[in-house]
N, C-alpha and C positions, 0 to 999 in steps of 0.2 A: 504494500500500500504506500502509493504516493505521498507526502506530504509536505505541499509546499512553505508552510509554515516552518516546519524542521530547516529545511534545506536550506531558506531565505536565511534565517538565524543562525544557522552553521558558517554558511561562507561571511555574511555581514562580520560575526565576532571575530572568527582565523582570518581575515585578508581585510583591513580598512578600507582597500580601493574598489571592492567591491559592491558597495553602499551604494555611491552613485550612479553604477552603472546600471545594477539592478532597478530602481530609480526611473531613469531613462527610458530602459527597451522592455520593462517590464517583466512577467513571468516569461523563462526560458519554455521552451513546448517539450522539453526534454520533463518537465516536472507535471507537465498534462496527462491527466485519462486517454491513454489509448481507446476511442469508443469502436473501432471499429479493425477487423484483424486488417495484420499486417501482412501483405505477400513478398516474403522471404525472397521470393525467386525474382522477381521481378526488380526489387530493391538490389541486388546483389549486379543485373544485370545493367542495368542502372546506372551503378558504380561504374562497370566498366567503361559506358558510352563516354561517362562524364572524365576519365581519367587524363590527365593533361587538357582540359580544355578549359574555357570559360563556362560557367554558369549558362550564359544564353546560347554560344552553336551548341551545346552540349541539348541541354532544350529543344534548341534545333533538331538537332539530330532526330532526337527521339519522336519528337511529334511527326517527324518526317517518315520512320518505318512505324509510327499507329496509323497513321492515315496511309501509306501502303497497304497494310497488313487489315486495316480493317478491324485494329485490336484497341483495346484499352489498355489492356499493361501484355506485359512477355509472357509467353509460356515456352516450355520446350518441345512445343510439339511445335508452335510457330517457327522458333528458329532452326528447327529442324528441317520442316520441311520448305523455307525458304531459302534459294539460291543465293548465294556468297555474293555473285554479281547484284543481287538484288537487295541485297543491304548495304552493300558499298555505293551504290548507287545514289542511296539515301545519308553517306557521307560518313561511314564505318571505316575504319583501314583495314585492308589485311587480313593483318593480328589479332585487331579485338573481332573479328568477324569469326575466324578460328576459336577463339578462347570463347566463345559464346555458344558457339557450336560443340564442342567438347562439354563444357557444363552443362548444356542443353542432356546432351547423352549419359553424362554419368547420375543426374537426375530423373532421367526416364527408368535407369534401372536400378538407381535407389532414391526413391522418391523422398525419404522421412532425413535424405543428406544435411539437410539447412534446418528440419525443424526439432531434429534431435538436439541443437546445439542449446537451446534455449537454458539448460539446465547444469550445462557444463562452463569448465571454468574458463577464464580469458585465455591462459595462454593455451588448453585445447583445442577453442572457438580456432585462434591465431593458427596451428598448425595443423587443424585439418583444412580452414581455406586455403590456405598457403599451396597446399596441392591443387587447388584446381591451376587449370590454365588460366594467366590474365591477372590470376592474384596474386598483390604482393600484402605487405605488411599493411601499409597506408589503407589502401581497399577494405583489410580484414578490418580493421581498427574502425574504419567508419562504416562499416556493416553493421559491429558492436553496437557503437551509438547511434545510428538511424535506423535500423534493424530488430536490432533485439533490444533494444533500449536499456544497455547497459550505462550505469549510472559514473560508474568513476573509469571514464579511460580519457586518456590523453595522446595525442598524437605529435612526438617531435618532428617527425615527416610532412606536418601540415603547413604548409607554405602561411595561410593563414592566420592561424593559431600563431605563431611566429612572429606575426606583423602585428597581429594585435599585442600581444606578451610589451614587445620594441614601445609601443604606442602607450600602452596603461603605466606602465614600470620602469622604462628605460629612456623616458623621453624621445624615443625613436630610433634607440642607439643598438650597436650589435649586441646580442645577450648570449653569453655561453649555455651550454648545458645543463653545466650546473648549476649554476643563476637560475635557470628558467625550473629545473628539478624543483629546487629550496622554493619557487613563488607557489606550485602546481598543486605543490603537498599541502599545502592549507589550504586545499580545496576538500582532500581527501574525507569523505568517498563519495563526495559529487563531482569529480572532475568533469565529467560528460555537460554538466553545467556552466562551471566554468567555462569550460571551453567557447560553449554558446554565446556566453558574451562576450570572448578573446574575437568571437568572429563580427559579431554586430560590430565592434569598434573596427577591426579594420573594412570593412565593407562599407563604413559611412568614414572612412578617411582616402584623403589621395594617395596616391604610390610614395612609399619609402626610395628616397633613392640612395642607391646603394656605393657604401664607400669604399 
């Protein structure tokens, strides 16, 4: 059970700079009622479209093979039975076209792959994705938290997460590892929230340039 009163009062007292941001962008959706289930598979594939892209060709992309496809979300009998050329088409490369079609298959012949994870632990979660094609760490990590709605993970892979960290904490400046460890931990065990607002801040800031 959710409670966003706990969590608001956790991060507020461990982290002072968390007050105003909470404040600002209001409740994280990460500490909302899921009312309605979540399709695993489809989330997961998802991830992949969006990997190295922007937020909107990524978008792009996608709305581009549902109105192909005549779908709302993926399945693996869609990408199964849809031609390589025919997703690339719609502005897939390659690779993710491969790695979607593989997934596609090793869930047609274990269907319960993704929702078995529900109840195991993160770094399980982390090495059984890791074997599909497509996935690396970053992907598994944010399957975690938009996924399964894993509460405390964090991602130093997240380009984002990063820029926000530089912006709340560091006045914009580079932050080591360990630096960024020592801030994350006073979030612990909502980091998955945290994070949420590392990304509101840099999404509503201009580009860091880089020295």
């Amino acid at each position: 059970m959710i409670n966003w009163g706990t969590i608001k009062n956790h991060l507020i007292e461990s982290d002072e700079k968390m007050e105003p941001l909470i404040h600002q962008f209001g409740i994280s959706p990460f500490a909302k009622k899921i009312e309605t289930d979540i399709n695993l598979f489809d989330n997961l594939i998802s991830s992949i479209v969006s990997q190295q892209l922007s937020t909107k060709v990524a978008r792009t992309i996608k709305d581009r093979i549902y109105s192909f496809g005549k779908i709302t979300e993926f399945t693996p009998e869609f990408l199964i039975r849809t031609s390589t050329e025919d997703l690339r088409m719609c502005g897939l490369s390659y690779a993710k076209c491969r790695s979607m079609k593989e997934i596609s298959e090793v869930l047609i012949k274990k269907p319960d792959y993704l929702t078995s994870l529900y109840d195991k632990s993160n770094e399980f979660i982390i090495e059984k994705l890791i074997k599909l094609r497509g996935i690396g760490i970053w992907t598994a990590e944010m399957f975690q938290m938009f996924s399964l709605r894993r509460l405390d993970i964090f991602s130093h892979r997240d380009a984002g997460l990063i820029k926000g960290i530089r912006i709340v904490y560091f006045d914009k400046e580079k932050a080591e590892l360990d630096e960024i460890e020592k801030i994350t931990s006073k979030w612990k065990p909502y980091r998955s929230i945290g994070s949420w607002y590392m990304w509101q801040v840099a999404n509503n800031e201009p580009p860091i340039n880089k020295k």
